[in-house]
Gaussian input, Z-matrix of N, CA and C with variables (Angstrom, degrees):
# hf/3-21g

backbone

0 1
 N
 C     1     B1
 C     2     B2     1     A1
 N     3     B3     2     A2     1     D1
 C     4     B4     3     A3     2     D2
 C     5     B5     4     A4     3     D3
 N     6     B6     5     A5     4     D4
 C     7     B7     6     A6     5     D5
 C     8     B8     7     A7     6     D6
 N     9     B9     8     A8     7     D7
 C    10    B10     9     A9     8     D8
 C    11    B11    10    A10     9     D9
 N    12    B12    11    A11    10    D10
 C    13    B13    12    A12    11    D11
 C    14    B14    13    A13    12    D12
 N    15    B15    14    A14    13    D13
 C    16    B16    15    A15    14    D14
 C    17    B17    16    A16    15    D15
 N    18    B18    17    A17    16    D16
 C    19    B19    18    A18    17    D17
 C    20    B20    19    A19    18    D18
 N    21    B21    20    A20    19    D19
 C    22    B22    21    A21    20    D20
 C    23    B23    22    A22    21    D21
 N    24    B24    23    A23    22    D22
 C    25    B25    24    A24    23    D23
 C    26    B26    25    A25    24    D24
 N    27    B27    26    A26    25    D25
 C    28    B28    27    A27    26    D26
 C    29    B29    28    A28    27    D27
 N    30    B30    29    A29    28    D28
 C    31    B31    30    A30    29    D29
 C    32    B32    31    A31    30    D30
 N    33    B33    32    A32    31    D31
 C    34    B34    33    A33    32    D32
 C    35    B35    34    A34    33    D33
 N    36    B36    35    A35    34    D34
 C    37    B37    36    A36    35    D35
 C    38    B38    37    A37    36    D36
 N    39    B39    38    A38    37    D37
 C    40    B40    39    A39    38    D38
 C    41    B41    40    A40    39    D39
 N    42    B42    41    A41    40    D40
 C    43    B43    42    A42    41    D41
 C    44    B44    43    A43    42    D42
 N    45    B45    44    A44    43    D43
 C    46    B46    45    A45    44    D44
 C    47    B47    46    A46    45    D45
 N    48    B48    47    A47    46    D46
 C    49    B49    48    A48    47    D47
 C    50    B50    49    A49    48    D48
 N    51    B51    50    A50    49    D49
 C    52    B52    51    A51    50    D50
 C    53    B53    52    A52    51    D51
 N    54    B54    53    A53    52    D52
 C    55    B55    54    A54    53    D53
 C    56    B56    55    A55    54    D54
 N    57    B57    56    A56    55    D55
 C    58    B58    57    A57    56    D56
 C    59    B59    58    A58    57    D57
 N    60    B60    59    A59    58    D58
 C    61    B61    60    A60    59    D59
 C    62    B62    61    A61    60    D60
 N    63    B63    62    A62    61    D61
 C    64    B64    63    A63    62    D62
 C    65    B65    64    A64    63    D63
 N    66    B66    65    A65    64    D64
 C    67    B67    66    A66    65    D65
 C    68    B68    67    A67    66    D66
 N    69    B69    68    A68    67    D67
 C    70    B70    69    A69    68    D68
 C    71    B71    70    A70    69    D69
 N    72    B72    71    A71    70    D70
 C    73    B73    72    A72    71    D71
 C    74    B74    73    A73    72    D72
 N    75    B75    74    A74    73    D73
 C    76    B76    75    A75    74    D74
 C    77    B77    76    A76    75    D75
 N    78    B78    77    A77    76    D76
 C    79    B79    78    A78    77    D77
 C    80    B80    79    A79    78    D78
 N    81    B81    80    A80    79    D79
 C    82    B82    81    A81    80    D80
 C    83    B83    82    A82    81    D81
 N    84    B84    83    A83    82    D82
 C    85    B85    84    A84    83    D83
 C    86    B86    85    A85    84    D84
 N    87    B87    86    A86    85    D85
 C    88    B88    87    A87    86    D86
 C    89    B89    88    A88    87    D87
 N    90    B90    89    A89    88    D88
 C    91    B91    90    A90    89    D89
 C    92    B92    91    A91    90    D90
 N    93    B93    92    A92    91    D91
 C    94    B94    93    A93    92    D92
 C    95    B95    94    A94    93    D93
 N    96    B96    95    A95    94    D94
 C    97    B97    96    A96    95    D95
 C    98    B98    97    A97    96    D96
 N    99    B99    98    A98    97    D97
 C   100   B100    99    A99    98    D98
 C   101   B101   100   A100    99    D99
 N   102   B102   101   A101   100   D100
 C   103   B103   102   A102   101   D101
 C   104   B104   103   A103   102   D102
 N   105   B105   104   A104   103   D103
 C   106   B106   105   A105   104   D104
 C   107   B107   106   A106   105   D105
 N   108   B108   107   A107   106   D106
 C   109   B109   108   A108   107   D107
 C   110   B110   109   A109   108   D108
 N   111   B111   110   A110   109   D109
 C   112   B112   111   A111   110   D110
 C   113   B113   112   A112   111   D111
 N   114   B114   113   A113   112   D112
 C   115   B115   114   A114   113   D113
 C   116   B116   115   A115   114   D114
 N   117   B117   116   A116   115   D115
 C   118   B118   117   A117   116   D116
 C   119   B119   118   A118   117   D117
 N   120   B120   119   A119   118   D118
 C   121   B121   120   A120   119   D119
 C   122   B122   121   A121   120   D120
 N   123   B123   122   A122   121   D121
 C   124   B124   123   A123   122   D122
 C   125   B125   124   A124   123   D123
 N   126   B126   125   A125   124   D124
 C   127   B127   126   A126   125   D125
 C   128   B128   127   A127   126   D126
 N   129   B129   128   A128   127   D127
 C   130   B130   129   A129   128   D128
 C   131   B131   130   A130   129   D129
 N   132   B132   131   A131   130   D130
 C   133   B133   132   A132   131   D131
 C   134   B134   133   A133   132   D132
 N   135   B135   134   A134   133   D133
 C   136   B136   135   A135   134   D134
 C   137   B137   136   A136   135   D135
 N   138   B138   137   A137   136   D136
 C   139   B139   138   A138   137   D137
 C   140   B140   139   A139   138   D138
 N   141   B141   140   A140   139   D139
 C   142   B142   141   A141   140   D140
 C   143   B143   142   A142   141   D141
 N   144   B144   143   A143   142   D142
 C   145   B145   144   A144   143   D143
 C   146   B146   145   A145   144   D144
 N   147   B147   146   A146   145   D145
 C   148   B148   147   A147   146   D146
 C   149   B149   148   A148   147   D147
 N   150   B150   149   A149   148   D148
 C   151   B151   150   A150   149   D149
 C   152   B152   151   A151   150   D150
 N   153   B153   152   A152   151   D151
 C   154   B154   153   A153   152   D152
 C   155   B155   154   A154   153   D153
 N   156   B156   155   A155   154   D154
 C   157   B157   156   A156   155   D155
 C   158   B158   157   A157   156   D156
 N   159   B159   158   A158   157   D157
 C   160   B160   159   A159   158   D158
 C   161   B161   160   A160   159   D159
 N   162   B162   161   A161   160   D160
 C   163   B163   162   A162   161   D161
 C   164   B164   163   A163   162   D162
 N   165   B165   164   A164   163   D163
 C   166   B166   165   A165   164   D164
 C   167   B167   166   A166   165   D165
 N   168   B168   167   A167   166   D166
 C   169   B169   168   A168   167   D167
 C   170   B170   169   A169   168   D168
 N   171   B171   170   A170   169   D169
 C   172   B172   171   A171   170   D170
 C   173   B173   172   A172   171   D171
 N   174   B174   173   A173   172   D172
 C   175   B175   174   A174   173   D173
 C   176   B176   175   A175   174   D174
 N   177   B177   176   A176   175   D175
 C   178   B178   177   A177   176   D176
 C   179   B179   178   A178   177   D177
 N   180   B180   179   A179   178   D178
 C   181   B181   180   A180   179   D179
 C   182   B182   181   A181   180   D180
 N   183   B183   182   A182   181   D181
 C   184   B184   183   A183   182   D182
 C   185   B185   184   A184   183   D183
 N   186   B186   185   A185   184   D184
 C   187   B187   186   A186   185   D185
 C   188   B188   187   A187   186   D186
 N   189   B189   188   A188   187   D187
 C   190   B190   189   A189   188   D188
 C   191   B191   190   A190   189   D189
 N   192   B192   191   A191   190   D190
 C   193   B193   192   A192   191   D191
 C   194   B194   193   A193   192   D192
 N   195   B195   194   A194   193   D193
 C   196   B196   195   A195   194   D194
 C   197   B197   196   A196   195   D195
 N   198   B198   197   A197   196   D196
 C   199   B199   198   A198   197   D197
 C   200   B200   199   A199   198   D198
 N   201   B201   200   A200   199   D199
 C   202   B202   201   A201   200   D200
 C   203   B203   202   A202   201   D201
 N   204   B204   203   A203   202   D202
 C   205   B205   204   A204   203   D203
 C   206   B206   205   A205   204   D204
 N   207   B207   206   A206   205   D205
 C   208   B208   207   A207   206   D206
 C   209   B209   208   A208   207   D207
 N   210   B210   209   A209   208   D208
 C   211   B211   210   A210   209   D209
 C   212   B212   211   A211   210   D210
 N   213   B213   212   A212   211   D211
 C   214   B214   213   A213   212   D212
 C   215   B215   214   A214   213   D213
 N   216   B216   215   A215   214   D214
 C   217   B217   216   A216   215   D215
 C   218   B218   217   A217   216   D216
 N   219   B219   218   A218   217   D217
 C   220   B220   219   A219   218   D218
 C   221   B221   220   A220   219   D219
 N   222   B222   221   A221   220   D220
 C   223   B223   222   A222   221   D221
 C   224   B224   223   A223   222   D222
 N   225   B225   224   A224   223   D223
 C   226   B226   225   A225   224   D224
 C   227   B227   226   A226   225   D225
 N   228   B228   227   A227   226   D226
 C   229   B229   228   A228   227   D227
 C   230   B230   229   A229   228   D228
 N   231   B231   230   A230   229   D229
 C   232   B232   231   A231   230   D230
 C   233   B233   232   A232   231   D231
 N   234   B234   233   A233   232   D232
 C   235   B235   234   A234   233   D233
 C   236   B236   235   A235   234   D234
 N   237   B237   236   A236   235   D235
 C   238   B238   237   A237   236   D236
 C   239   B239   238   A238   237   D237
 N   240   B240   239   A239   238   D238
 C   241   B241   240   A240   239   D239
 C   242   B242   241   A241   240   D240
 N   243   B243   242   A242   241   D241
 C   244   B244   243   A243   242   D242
 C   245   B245   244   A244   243   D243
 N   246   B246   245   A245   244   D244
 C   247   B247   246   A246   245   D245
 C   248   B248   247   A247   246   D246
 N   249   B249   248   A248   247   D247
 C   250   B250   249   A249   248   D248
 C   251   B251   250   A250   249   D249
 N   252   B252   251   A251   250   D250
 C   253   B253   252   A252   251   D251
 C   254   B254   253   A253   252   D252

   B1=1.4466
   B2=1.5305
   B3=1.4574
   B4=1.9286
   B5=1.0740
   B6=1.4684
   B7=1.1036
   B8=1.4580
   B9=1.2452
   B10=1.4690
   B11=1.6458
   B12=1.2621
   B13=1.5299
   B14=1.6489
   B15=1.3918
   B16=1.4622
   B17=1.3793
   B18=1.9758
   B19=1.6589
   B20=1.4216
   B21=1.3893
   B22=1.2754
   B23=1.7499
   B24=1.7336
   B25=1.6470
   B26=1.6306
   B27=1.1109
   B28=2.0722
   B29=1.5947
   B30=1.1526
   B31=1.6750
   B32=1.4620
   B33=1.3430
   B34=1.8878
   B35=1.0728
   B36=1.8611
   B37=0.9291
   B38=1.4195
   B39=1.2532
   B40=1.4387
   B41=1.8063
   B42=1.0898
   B43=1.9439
   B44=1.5808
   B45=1.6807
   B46=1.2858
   B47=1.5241
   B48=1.2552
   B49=1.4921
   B50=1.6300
   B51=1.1800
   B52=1.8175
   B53=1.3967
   B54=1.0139
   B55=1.3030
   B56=1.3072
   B57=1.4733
   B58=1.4352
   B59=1.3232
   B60=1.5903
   B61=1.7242
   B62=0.8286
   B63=1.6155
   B64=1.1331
   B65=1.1210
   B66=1.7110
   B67=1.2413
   B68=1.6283
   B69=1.0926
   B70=1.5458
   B71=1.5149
   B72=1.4166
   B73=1.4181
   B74=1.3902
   B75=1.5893
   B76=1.5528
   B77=1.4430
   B78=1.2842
   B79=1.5262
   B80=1.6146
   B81=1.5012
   B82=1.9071
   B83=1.5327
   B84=1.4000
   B85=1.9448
   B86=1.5097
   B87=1.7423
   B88=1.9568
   B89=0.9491
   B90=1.4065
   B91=1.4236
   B92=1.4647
   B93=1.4951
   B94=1.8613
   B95=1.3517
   B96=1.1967
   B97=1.1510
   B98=1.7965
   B99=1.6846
   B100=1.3925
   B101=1.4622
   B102=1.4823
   B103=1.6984
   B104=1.5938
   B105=0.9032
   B106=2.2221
   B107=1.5452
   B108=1.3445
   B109=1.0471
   B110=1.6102
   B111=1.2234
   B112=1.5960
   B113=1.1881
   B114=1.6622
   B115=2.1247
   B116=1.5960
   B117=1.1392
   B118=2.0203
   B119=1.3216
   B120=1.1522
   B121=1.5509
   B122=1.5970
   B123=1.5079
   B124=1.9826
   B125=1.2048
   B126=0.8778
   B127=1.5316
   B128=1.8205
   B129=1.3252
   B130=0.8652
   B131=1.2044
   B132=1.6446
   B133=0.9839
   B134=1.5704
   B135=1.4187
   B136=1.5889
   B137=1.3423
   B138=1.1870
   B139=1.8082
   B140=1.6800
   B141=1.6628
   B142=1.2122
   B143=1.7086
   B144=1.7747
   B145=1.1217
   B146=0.9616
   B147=1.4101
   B148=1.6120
   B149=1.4888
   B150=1.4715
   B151=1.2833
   B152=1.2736
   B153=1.4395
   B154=1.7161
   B155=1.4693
   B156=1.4911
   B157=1.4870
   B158=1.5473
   B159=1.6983
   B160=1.6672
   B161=1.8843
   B162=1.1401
   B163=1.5426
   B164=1.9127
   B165=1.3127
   B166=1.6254
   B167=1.3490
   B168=1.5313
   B169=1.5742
   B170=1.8795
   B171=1.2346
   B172=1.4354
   B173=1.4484
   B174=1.3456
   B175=1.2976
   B176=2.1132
   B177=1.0479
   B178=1.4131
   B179=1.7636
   B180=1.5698
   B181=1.5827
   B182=1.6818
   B183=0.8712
   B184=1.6678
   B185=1.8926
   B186=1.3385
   B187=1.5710
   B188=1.7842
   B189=1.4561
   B190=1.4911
   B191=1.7412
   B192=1.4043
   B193=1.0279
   B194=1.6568
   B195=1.1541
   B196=1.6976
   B197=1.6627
   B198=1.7962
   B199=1.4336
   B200=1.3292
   B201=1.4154
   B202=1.3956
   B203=1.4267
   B204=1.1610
   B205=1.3298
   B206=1.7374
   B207=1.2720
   B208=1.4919
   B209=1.3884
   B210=1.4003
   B211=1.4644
   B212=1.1722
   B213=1.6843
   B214=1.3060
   B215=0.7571
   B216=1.6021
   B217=1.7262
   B218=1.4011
   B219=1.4222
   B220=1.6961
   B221=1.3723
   B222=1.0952
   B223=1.3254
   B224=1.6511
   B225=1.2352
   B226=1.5634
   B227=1.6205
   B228=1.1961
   B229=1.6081
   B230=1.6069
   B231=1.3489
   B232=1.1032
   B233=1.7855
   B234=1.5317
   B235=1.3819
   B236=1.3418
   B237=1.8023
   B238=1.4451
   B239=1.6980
   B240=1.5303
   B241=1.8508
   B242=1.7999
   B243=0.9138
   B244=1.3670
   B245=1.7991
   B246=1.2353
   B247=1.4827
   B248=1.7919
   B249=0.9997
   B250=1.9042
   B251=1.6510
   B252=1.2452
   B253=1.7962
   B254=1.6730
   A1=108.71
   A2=105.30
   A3=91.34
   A4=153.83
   A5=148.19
   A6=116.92
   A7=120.12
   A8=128.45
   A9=145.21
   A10=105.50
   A11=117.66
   A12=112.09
   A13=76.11
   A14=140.99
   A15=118.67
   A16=137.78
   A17=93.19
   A18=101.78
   A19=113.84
   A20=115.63
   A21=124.90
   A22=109.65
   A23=106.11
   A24=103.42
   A25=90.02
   A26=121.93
   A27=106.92
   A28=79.84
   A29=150.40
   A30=131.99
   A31=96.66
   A32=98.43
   A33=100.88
   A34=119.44
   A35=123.69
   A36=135.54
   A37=123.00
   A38=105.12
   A39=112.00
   A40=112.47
   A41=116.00
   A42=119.27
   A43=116.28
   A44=107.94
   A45=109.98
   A46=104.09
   A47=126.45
   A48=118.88
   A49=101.22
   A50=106.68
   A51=111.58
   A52=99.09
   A53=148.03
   A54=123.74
   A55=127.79
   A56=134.79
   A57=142.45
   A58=95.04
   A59=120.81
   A60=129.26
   A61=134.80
   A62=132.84
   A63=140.90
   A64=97.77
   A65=129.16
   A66=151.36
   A67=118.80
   A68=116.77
   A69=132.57
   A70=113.70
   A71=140.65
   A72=148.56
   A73=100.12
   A74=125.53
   A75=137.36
   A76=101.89
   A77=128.52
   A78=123.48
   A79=124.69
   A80=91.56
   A81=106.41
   A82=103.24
   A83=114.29
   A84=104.21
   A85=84.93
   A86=127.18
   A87=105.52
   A88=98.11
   A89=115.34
   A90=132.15
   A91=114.70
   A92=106.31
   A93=98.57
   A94=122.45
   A95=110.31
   A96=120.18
   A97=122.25
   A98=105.94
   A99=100.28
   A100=124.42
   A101=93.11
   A102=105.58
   A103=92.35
   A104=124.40
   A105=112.35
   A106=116.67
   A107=118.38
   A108=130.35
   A109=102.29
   A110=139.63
   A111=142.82
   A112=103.17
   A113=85.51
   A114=76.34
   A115=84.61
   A116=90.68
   A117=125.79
   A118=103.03
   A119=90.75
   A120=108.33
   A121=128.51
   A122=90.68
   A123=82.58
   A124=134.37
   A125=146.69
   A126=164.05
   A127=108.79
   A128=122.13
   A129=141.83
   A130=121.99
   A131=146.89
   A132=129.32
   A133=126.56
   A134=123.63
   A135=133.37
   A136=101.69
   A137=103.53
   A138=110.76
   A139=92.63
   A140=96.70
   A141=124.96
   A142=110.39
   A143=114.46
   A144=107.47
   A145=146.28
   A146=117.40
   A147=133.69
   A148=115.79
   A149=128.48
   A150=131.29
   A151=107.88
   A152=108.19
   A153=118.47
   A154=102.87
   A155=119.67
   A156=116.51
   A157=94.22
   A158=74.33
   A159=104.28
   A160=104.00
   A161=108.81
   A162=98.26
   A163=105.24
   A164=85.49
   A165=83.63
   A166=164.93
   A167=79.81
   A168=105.32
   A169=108.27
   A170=111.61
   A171=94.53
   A172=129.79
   A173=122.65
   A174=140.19
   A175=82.41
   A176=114.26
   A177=136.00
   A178=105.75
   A179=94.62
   A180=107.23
   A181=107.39
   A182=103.91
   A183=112.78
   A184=112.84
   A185=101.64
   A186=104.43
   A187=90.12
   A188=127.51
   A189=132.80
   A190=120.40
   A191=106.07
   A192=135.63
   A193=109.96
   A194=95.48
   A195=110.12
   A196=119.30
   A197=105.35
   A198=116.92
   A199=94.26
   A200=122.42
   A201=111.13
   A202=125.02
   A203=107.15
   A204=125.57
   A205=118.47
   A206=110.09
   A207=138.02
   A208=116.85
   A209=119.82
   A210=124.65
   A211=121.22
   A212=123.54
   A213=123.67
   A214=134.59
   A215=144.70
   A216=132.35
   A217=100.20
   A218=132.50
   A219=116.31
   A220=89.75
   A221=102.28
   A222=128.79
   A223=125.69
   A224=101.29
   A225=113.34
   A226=110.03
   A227=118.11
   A228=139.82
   A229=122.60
   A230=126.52
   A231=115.40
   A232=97.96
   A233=105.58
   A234=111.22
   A235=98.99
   A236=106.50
   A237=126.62
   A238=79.79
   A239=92.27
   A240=96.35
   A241=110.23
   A242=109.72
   A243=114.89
   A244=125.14
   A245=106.83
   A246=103.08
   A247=107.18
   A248=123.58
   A249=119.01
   A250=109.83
   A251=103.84
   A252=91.33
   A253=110.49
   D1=105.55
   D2=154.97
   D3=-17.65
   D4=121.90
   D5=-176.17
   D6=-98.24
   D7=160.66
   D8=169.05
   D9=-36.48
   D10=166.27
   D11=-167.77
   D12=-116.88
   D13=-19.16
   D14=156.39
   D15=-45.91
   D16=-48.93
   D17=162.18
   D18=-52.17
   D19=-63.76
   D20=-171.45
   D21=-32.01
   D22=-39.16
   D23=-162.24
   D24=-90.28
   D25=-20.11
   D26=-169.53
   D27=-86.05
   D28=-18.09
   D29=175.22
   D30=-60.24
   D31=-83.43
   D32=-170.30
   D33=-25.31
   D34=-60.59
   D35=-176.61
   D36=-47.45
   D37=-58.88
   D38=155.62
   D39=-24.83
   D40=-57.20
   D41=-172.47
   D42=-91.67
   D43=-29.36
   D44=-176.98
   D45=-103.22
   D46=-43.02
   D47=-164.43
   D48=131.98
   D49=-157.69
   D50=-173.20
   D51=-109.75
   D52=2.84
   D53=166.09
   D54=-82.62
   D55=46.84
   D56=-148.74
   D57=-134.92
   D58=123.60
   D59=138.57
   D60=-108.65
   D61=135.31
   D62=-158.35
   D63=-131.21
   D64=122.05
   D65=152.35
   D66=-87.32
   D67=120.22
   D68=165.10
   D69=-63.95
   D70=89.36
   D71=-155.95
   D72=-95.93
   D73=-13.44
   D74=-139.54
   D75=-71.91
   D76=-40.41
   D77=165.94
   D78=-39.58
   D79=-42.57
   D80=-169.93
   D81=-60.01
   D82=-12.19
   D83=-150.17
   D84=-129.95
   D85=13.31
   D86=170.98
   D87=-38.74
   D88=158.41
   D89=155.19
   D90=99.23
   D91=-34.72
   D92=-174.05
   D93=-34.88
   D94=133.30
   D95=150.90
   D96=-47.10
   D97=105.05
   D98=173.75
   D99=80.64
   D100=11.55
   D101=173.54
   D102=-87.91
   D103=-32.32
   D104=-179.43
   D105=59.26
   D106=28.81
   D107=175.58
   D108=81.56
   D109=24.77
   D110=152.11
   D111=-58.14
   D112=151.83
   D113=173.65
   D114=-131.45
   D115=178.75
   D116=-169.97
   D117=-100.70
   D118=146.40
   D119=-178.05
   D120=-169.14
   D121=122.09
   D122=172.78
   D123=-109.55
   D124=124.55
   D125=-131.11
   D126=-131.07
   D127=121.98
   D128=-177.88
   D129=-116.17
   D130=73.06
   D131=-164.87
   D132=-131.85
   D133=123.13
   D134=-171.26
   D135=-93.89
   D136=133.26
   D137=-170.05
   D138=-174.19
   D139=143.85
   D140=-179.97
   D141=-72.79
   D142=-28.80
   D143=161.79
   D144=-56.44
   D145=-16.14
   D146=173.61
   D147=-78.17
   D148=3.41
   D149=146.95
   D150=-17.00
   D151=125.11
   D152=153.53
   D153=31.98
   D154=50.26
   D155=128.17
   D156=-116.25
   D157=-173.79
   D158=-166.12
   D159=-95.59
   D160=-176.53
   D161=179.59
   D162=-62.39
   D163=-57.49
   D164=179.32
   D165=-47.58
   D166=-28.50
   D167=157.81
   D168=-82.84
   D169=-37.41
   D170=168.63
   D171=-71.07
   D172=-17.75
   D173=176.47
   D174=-61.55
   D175=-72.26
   D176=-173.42
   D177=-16.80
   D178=-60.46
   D179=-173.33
   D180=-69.54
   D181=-43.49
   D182=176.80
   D183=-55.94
   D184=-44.87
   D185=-170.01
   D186=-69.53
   D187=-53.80
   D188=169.57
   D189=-14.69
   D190=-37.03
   D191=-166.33
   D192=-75.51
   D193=-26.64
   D194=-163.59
   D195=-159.71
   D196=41.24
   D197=-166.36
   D198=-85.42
   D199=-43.70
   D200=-171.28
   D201=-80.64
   D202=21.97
   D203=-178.66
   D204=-103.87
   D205=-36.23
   D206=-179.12
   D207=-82.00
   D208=120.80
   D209=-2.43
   D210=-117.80
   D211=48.35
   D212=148.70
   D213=-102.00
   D214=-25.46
   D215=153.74
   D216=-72.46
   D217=-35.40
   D218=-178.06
   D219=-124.81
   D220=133.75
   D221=159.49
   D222=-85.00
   D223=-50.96
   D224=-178.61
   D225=-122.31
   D226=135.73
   D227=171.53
   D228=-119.28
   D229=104.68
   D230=-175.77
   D231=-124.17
   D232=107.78
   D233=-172.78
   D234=-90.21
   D235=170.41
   D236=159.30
   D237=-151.74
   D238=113.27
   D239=158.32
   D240=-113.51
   D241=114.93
   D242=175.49
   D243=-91.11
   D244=170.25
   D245=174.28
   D246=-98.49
   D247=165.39
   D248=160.98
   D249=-58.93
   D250=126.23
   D251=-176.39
   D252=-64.41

């Protein structure tokens, strides 16, 4: 079963802090091929942890967040991790 993009935000939050949104995209993608009932999701998150990495390593900490989940309750992840301006 998928999870809620609420769960999804008290996870992050939990590791990053409160500045995190999570959108449920899972309608946009019925039908994919090889989604197996995963759902989509975009994730927006400002956190002081993302200091002096690179995108990739922050992509890194974020997927950490939600490995055991991938790729059967989520299928798709489309991050933006930001720093605090």
């Amino acid at each position: 079963m998928k999870p809620t993009a609420e769960e999804l935000t008290q996870r992050f939050e939990a590791v990053f802090g409160s500045q995190v949104f999570v959108s449920d995209d899972s309608h946009q993608h019925v039908g994919h091929a090889g989604a197996g009932g995963g759902g989509h999701y975009t994730v927006e998150i400002i956190s002081e942890k993302f200091l002096g990495l690179r995108t990739l390593q922050r992509h890194r900490l974020v997927y950490d967040v939600v490995s055991e989940m991938m790729p059967h309750q989520i299928h798709a992840l489309s991050i933006n991790a930001k720093v605090p301006a």
